[in-house]
C-alpha positions in Angstrom: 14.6 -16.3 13.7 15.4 -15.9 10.3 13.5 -17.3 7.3 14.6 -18.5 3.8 13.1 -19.1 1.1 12.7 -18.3 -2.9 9.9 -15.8 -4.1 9.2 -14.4 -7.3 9.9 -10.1 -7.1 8.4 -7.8 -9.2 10.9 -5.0 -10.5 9.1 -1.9 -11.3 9.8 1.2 -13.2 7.9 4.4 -13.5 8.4 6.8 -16.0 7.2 10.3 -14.8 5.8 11.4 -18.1 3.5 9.0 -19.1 3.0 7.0 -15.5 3.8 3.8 -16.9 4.5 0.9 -15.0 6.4 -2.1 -16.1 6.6 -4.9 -14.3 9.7 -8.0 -14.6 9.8 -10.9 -12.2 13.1 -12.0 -11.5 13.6 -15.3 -8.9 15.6 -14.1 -6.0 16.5 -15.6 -2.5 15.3 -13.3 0.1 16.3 -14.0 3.6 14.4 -12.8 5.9 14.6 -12.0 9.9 11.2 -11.5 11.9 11.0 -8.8 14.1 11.1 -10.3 17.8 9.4 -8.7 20.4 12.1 -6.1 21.6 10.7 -4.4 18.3 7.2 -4.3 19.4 7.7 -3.9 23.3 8.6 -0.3 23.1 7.2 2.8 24.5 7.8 5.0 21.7 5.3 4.6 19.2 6.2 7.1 17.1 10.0 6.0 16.3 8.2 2.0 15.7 6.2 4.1 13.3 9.1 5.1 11.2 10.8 2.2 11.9 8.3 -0.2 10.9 8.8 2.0 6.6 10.8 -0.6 4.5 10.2 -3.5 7.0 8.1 -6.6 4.9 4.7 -8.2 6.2 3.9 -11.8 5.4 1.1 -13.7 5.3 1.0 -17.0 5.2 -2.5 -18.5 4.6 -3.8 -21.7 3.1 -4.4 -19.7 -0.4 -0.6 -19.1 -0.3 2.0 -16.7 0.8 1.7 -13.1 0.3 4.4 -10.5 1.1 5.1 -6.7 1.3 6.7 -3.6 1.9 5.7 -1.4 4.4 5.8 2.2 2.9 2.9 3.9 4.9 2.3 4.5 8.9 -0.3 6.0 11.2 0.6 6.5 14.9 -2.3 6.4 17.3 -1.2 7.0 21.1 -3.4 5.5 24.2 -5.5 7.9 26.5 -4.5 11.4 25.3 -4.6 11.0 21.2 -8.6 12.1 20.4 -7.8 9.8 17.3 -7.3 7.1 18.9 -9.7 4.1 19.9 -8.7 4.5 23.6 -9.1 8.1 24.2 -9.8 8.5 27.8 -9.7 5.1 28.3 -12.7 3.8 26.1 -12.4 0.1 26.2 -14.9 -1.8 24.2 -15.5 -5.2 22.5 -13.7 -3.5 19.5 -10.6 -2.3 20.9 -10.1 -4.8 23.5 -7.1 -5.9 21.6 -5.6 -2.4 21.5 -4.7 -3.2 25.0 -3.4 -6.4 24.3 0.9 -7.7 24.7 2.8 -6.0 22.2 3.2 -7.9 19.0 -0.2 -8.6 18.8 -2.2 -7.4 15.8 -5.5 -5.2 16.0 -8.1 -5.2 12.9 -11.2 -3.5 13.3 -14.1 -2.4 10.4 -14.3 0.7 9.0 -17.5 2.4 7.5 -18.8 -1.2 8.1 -16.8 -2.6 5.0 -13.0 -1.9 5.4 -10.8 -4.4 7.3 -8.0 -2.4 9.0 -5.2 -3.7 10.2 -2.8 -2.2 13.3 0.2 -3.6 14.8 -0.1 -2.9 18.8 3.1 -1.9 20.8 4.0 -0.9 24.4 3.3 -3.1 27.4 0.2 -4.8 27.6 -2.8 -2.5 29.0 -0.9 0.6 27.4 -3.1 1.2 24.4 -0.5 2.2 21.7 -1.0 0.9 18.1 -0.1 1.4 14.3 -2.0 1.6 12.1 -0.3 -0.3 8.5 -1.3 2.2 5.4 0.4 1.3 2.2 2.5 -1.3 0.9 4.5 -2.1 -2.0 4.0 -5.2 -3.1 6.7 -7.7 -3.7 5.2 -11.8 -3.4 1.9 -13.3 -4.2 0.7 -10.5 -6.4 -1.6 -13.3 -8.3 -3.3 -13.7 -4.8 -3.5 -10.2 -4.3 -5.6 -9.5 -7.4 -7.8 -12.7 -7.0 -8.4 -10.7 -3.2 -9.2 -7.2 -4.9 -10.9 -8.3 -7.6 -8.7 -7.1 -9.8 -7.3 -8.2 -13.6 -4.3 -6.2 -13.9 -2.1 -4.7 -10.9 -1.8 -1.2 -10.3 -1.0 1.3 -7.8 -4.3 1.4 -6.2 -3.6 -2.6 -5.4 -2.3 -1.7 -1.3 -2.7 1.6 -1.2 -4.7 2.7 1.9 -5.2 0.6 4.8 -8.9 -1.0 3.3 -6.9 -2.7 0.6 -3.8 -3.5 2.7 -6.0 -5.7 4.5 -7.6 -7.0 1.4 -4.6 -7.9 -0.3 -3.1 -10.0 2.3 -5.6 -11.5 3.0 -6.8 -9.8 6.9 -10.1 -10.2 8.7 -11.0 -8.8 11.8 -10.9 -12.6 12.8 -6.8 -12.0 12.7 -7.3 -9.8 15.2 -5.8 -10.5 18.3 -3.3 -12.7 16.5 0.4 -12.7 18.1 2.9 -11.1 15.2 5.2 -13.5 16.1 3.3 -16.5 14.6 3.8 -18.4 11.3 0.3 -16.4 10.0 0.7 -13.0 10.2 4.2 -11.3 10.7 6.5 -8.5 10.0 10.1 -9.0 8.9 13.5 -7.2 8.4 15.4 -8.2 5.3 18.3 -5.3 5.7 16.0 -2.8 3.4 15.6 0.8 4.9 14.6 4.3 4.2 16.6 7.4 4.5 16.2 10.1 6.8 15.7 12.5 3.2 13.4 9.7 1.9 10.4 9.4 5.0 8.2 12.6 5.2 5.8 13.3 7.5 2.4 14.4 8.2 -1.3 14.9 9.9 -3.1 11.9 10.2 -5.6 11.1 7.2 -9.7 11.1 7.8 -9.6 11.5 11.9 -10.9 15.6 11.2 -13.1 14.9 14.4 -9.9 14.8 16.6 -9.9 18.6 16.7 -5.8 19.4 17.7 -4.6 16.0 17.8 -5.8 16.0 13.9 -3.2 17.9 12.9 -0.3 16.1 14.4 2.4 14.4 12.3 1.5 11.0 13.3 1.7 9.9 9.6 5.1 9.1 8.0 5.6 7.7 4.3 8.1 7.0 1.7 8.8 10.3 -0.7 7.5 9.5 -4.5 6.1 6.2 -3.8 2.7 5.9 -6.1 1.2 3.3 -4.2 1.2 5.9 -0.8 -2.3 7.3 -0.1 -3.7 10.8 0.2 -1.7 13.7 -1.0 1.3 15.2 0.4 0.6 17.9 3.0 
C-alpha cells in the first residue's frame, strides 16, 4: 500500500558550538509505503530492531495527523531476556498483547505515568517486541507541543519512549491495535541509516536484568540530539 499526501517538514540545523536549532518548513510530497506484515512476521527481532531506524510512524487521530522518524530501538526477546515482560513465560493482563499476531502494537505504563509504546513481531504466542525510543519529528509538530505541553519545540519533544508516546498521541487503550490500520502505523518512504551511522548498546533502565542488562539490544542513530541516554 502506498500513501500520498502533502505535509509540512521541518528542516533542521545544528550548529555544534552554540547548540542551536533552527527550524524552516518547506511543503513537500512525501510518499509513503506501510510496512506490510512480512516486516513484522519475522523471527529475528534484533535485525527488525535496526531495521525499524529511519522508518516513519503515523498517527492518524481525530486531533490530526502526526508523523516521525524512528531513530531509537530497544529489543526485548520472549522467555530467555530477564528484561523482558515474558521472562519465563509470565503472562499477565499487561502483557497479554506481547503475545499477540505480529504487527500488533503493545503500550503498557511505566512508573504509573509513562505510556510506552512497542511494536510486537514474531508469530503470534512468541513473545518478541520493540520497544520505540526516540523519534525525529517531521509532521504535526503543532500537535506535538499541544500533547507535551510545550511552547517552543526542542530536542527533549520525542526523546525517550514516555514522550514518544505523548507526542503521537498513544494510550495504553492503542494497545493491542493492528499496525496495519489507518490509526497507528509504521511506513517506509526510501530513507535509511548506514551501517557507520547506527551504534549500538545495553539496554537503558532494565539494571535488574542482571546479564541480559548488558546486552546490546539498543541501537540508535550516531549524533542525533533528540536520542536518549548517553552513549556507552
Amino acid at each position: 500500500m502506498t500513501i500520498s499526501f502533502s505535509i509540512f517538514c521541518s528542516y533542521r540545523s545544528w550548529f555544534s558550538n552554540d547548540d542551536c536549532l533552527i527550524t524552516l518548513s518547506v511543503k513537500i510530497t512525501h510518499k509513503l509505503k506501510k510496512l506490510t506484515i512480512d516486516f513484522y512476521d519475522r523471527d529475528d527481532v534484533l535485525k527488525i530492531a535496526k531495521e525499524l531506524l529511519g522508518k516513519i510512524i503515523v498517527t492518524k487521530f481525530k486531533e490530526g495527523i502526526t508523523t516521525a522518524r524512528i531513530i531509537e530501538t530497544e529489543a526485548y526477546f520472549s522467555s530467555n531476556d530477564k528484561a523482558s515482560h515474558a521472562y519465563g513465560g509470565r503472562r499477565t493482563a499487561r502483557n497479554e498483547h506481547m503475545y499477540a499476531s505480529a504487527g500488533t502494537s503493545y503500550v503498557y505504563i511505566c512508573y504509573g505515568l509513562h505510556h510506552l509504546f512497542n511494536v510486537v513481531t514474531n508469530s503470534k504466542e512468541i513473545p518478541h517486541a520493540i520497544l520505540i525510543r526516540a523519534l525525529d519529528p517531521i509532521d504535526g509538530i503543532g500537535q506535538m507541543l499541544l500533547r507535551t505541553r510545550k511552547k517552543k519545540l526542542d530536542h527533549s519533544l520525542t526523546r525517550g519512549p514516555g514522550n514518544v508516546s505523548k507526542a503521537l498521541g498513544i494510550l495504553t487503550k492503542h494497545s493491542g491495535l493492528s499496525l496495519l490500520s489507518d490509526l497507528i502505523f509504521i511506513c517506509d518512504d526510501g530513507g535509511s541509516y548506514s551501517k557507520k551511522e547506527i551504534a549500538a548498546s545495553p539496554r537503558i533502565g532494565v539494571d535488574y536484568a542482571g546479564k541480559d542488562a548488558l546486552l546490546p539490544y539498543r541501537f540508535y542513530v550516531k549524533g542525533n540530539p533528540f536520542v536518549s541516554g548517553k552513549p556507552r
